[in-house]
C-alpha positions in Angstrom: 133.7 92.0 59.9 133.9 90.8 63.3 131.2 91.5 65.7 131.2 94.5 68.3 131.2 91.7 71.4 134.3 89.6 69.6 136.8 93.2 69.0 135.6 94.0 72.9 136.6 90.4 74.4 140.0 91.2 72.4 140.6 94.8 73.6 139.8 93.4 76.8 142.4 90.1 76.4 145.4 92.5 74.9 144.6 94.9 77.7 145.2 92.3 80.2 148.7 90.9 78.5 149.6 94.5 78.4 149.8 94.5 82.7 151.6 91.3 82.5 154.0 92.7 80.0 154.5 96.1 82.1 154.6 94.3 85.4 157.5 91.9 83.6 159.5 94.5 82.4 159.3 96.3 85.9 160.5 93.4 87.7 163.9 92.5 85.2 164.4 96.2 85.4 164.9 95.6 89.2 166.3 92.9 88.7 169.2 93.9 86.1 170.1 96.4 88.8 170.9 93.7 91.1 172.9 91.8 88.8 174.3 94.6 86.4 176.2 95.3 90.0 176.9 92.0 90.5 179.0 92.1 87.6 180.3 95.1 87.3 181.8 94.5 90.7 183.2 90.7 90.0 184.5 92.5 86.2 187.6 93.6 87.8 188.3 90.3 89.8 188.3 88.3 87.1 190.5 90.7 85.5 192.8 91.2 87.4 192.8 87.4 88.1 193.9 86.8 84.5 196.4 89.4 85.3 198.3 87.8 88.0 197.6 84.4 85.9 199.7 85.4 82.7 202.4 87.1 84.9 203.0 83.8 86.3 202.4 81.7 83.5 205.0 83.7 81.5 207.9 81.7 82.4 206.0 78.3 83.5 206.6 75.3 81.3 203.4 74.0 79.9 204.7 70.4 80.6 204.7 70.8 84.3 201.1 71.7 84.9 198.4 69.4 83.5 195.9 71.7 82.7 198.0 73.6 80.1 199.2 70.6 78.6 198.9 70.9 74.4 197.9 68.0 73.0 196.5 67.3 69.6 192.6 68.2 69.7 190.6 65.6 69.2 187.5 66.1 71.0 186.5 69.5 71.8 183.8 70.5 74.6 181.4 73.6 74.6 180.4 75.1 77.2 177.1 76.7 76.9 176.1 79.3 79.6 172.3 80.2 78.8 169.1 81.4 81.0 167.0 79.3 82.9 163.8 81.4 81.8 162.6 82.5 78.7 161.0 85.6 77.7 163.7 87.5 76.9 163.3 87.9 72.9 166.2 86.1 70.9 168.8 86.5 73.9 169.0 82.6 74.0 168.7 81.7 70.6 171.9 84.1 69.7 173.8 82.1 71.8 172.8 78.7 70.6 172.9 80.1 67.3 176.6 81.4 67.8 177.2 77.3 69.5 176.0 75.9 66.4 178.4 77.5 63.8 181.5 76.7 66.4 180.5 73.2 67.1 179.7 72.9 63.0 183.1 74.6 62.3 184.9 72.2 64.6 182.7 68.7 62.7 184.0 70.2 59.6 187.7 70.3 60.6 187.3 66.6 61.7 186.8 66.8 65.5 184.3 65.5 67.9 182.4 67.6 69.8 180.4 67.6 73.1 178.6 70.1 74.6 178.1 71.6 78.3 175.6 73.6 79.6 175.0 75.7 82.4 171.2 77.1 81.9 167.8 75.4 81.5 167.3 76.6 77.6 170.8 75.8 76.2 169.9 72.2 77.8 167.3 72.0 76.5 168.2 73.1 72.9 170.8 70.6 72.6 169.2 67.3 74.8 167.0 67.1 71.7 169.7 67.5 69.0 171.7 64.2 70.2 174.7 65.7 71.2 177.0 64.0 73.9 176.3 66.4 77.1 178.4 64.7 80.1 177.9 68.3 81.8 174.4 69.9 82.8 173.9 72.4 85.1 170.6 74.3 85.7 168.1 76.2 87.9 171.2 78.4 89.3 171.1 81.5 86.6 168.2 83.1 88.8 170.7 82.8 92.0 174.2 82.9 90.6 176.2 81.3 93.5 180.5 80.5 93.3 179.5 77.0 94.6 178.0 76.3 91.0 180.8 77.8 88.9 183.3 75.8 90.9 181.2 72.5 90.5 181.2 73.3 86.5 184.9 73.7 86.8 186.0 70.6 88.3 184.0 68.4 86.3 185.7 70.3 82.9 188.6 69.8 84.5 188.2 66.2 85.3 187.4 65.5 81.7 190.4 67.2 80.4 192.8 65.5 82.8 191.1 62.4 81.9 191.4 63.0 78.5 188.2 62.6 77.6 188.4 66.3 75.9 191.3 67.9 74.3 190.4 71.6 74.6 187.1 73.1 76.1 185.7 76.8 75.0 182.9 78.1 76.5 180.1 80.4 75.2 178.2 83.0 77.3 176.2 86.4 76.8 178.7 89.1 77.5 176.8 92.5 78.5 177.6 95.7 76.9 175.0 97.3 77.6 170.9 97.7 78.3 170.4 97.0 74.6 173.2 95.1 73.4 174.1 91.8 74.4 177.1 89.5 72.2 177.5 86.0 72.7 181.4 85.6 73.1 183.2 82.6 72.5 186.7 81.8 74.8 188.9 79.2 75.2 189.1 77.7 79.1 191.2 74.7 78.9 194.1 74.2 78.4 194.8 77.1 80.0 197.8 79.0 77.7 200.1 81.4 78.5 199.5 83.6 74.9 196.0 83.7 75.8 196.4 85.2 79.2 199.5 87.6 78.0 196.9 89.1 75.7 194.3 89.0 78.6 197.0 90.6 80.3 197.8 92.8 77.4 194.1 94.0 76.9 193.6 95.2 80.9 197.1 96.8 81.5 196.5 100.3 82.4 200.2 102.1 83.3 202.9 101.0 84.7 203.5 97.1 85.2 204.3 96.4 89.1 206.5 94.1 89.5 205.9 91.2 92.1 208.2 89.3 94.2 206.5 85.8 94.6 206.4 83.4 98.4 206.3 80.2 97.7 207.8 80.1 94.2 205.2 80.8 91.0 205.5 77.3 90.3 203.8 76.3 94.0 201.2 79.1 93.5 200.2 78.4 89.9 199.5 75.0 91.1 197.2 76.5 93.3 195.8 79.1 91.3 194.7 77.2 88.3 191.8 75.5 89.4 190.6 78.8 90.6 191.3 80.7 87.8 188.6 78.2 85.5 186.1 78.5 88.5 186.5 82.6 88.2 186.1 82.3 84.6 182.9 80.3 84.6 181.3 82.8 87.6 182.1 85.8 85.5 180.5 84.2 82.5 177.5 83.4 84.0 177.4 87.0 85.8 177.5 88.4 82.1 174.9 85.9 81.1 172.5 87.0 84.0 172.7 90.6 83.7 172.2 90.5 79.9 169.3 87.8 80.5 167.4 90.5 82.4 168.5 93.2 80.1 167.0 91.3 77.3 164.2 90.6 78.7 163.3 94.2 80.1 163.4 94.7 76.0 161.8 92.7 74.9 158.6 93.3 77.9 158.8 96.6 76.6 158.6 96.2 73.1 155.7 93.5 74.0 153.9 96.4 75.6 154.6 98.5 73.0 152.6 96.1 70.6 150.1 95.3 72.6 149.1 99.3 72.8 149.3 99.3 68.7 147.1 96.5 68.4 144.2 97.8 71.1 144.3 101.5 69.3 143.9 99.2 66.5 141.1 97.4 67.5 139.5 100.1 69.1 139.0 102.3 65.8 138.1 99.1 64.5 135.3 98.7 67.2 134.8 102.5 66.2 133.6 102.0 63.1 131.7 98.7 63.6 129.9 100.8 66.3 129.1 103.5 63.6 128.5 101.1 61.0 125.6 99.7 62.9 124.5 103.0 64.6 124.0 103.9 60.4 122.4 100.7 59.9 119.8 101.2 62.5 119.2 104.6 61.6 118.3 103.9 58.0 116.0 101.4 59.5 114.1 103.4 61.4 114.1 106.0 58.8 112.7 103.7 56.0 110.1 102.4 58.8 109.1 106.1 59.1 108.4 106.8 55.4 106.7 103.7 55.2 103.9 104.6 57.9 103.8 108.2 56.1 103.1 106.0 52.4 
């Protein structure tokens, strides 16, 4: 049995990683307020983005725009959009997980792969796997700023105009709530009409409006494209930042949670050591006594 002195250094210890665990999940809880806002406010944009995009797109001929040009996949690219930080239980290792079986899926169907990453741990995870990674973004998921979403985009789209990829999905944490987060694999590039018509499809509340278009849809889809991959990537990594937090608020808490099992642990373990030796010395000085009385 351990010694009194050894079970109160660890009550004392745990005690300590308790505040830190508290004082952790007090500050992602602030913090998922900030960016649960964040994204509930950009949700909508993005949505409604997609809208416009597969109104557009409807009648647009894939051969006139690069970026939705089909062509026989190849090479595929995954983006990876995890947290710089850890500490926030198996948030980041669901997503790499989920990466893993894709990019597995699309060795076993005969195609390269590559991988992208926006976030310190997905980068991290794969750098020491030896996959190709001509894309690496991190130290932005704690500040989530447009400027880094649209400097993601144009290198993707760089590499698919260049051919160097075929088609590029990303992956990212999408928030559905405080407790549950789901990694969610989408396709980016090339962009297709049938994926935004179901976009479209999924968000339509009511009646259509109908728009009239100035310059022609053609002029403004040239335009619009490049922006629509940039909103894409900023939504995904406002999903990825608010579940980040919310995962780690969880996990803080549970941590807590374990650290006040193991200290009412230890202490009716020091309990009974304390008894254990109060008896001991008792029944010393009790066997003393009848000894002086013999």
């Amino acid at each position: 049995m351990a010694s009194l002195k050894d079970i109160k250094i660890k009550i004392t210890g745990i005690k300590k990683t308790e505040q830190i665990t508290k004082a952790m999940n007090m500050v992602a809880a602030a913090k998922l307020r900030g960016a649960q806002a964040r994204m509930e406010e950009f949700r909508p944009y993005a949505d409604k983005f997609a809208s416009v995009m597969g109104d557009l797109s409807g009648t647009a001929d894939p051969n006139v725009f690069p970026l939705m040009e089909e062509r026989e996949v190849k090479k595929v690219l995954l983006l990876v959009v995890t947290s710089d930080r850890g500490l926030c239980g198996a948030f980041n290792a669901n997503i790499i997980n989920a990466s893993e079986k894709f990019l597995q899926s699309q060795r076993d169907a005969g195609k390269d792969v590559l991988v992208g990453c926006i976030g310190r741990k997905g980068y991290g995870y794969f750098s020491r796997q030896g996959v190709e990674i001509p894309l690496h973004i991190t130290d932005v998921m704690g500040d989530i700023q447009m400027q880094d979403a649209r400097k993601a985009g144009q290198q993707l789209s760089k590499l698919f105009l260049d051919g160097e990829v075929d088609e590029v999905d990303y992956i990212y944490g999408r928030f559905i709530n405080v407790v549950t987060q789901k990694p969610t694999i989408k396709k980016l590039l090339p962009i297709s009409a049938t994926g935004l018509e179901e976009i479209e499809k999924a968000e339509e509340e009511g009646p259509k409006a109908a728009y009239i278009y100035e310059p022609e849809p053609e002029e403004i889809l040239n335009q619009l494209m490049p922006m629509y991959i940039n909103v894409q990537i900023m939504a995904a990594m406002l999903e990825t930042g608010a579940s980040e937090q919310a995962a780690r608020m969880t996990a803080m808490d549970n941590a807590s949670r374990a650290c006040k099992d193991m200290i009412e642990s230890l202490t009716l373990a020091y309990n009974k050591a304390r008894q254990a030796a109060i008896t001991t010395e008792l029944m010393d000085i009790v066997g003393g006594a009848e000894a002086l009385k013999g």
